[in-house]
N, C-alpha and C positions, 0 to 999 in steps of 0.2 A: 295393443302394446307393440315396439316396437325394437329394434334389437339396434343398438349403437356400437360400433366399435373405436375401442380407444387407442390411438396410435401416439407415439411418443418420437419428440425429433432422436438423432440420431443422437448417441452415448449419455441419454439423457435418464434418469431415473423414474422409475414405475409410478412416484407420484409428482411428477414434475406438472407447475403450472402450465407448460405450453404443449399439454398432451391437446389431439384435434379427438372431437368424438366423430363419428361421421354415422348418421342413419341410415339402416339401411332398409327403406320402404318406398314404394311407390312415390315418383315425383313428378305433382300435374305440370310446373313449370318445364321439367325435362320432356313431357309428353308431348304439350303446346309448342314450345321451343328448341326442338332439338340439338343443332347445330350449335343455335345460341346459347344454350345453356352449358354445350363441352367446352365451344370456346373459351364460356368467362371461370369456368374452371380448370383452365387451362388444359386441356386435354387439346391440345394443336392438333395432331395428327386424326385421330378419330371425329372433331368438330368441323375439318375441311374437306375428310371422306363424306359424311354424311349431309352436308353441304352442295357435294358435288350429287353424289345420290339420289338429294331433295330437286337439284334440280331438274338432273336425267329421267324422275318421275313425274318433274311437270310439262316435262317435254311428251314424256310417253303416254300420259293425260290427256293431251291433244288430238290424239287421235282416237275417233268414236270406239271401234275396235275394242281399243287398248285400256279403255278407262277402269272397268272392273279391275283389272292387273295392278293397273296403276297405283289406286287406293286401296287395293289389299298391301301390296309393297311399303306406300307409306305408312299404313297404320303400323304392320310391323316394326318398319325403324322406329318409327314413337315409341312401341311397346320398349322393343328393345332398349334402347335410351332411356325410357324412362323406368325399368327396372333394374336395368343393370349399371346406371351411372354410376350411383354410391360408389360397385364395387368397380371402378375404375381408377376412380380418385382413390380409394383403397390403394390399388396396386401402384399407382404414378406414384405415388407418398413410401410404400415399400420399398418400390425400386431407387427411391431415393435415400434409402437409408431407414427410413421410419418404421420402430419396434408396432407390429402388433400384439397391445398389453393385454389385453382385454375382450371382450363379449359381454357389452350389459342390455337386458332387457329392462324396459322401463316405458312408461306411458309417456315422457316428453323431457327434455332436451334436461331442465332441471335435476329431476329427479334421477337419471341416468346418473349426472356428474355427482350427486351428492352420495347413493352407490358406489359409486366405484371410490369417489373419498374417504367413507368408509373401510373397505376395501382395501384400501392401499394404508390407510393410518394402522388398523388392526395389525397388518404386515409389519408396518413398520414399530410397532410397537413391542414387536417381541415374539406374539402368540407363533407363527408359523414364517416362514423362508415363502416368500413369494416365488410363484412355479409359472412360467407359462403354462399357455391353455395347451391340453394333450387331448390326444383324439382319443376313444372311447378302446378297449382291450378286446381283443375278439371272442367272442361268444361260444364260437360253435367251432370245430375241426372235423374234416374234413375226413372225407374213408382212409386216405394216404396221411394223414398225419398233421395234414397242414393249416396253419390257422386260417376262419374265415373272418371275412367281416362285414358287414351288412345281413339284407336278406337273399341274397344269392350269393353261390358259388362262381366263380370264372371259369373252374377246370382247366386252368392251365390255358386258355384260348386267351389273344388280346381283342 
C-alpha cells in the first residue's frame, strides 16, 4: 500500500476536480533518472544541482583511487531522489499556494481518489465540518509539567 496525498490548487475546495494526488513511494524512474526526472517535474533548481553532481561524480569516477567514493556518492543521490522526489513536488505545489487536504492510503492511484471522494461527499453532505489533518495529542508529560511527544523526551536541549 501506498500513502497519496491530496493537494488542492489554491482557494479551491476540499472536493474540487483539480485536486493532484501525489504518491509517496519509491520511484525506479527517479532512481535511473535522476536529474531527468526533477527537471521534467519541474523542480529547476534541484534537477541542475544534481545534474552538476552527476557530473562531478563522473569526473571523480575516473580516477582509479576514487571509484569506490564515487559510486557510493551516486547511488546516494539516486536514493535520495528517488525517495524523496514525491515530497518535493509536495513542497513546490505548497509553496505555491496548494492546500494539503488529505493523506490516503491506498493500493493504486484509483482507489485512492475514490476514498478520498468518499471522503469529501460524506463531508459534504452534512454528517461532519471537514477538519484538516492534526498531528497526534501528546501522550506523556514530562517531570516539569510539559507535554511530550513521541518516544523521547528533548529536555529542553535543541
Amino acid at each position: 500500500m501506498a500513502s497519496y496525498l491530496v493537494l488542492t490548487p489554491p482557494a479551491a475546495r476540499p472536493n474540487d476536480v483539480d485536486a493532484r494526488f501525489i504518491v509517496d513511494k519509491f520511484s525506479w524512474i527517479a532512481f535511473l533518472f535522476p536529474a531527468i526526472w526533477l527537471l521534467f517535474k519541474r523542480q529547476w533548481i534541484a534537477g541542475i544541482a544534481v545534474a552538476i553532481l552527476q557530473s562531478a561524480v563522473t569526473f571523480l569516477t575516473s580516477e582509479p583511487r576514487a571509484m569506490l567514493a564515487g559510486l557510493l556518492i551516486e547511488l546516494a543521490l539516486r536514493l535520495l531522489v528517488a525517495l524523496e522526489g514525491p515530497a518535493f513536488v509536495a513542497r513546490r505545489l505548497e509553496s505555491d499556494g496548494w492546500t494539503l487536504q488529505s493523506i490516503v492510503t491506498a493500493d493504486d492511484l484509483t482507489a485512492a481518489e475514490m476514498i478520498y471522494d468518499q471522503a469529501t461527499d460524506a463531508t459534504a453532505g452534512g454528517e461532519a465540518a471537514w477538519q484538516p489533518p492534526a498531528l497526534p495529542t501528546a501522550t506523556t508529560k514530562s517531570a516539569d509539567g510539559r507535554a511530550a511527544f513521541g518516544l523521547f523526551e528533548n529536555y529542553g536541549e535543541r
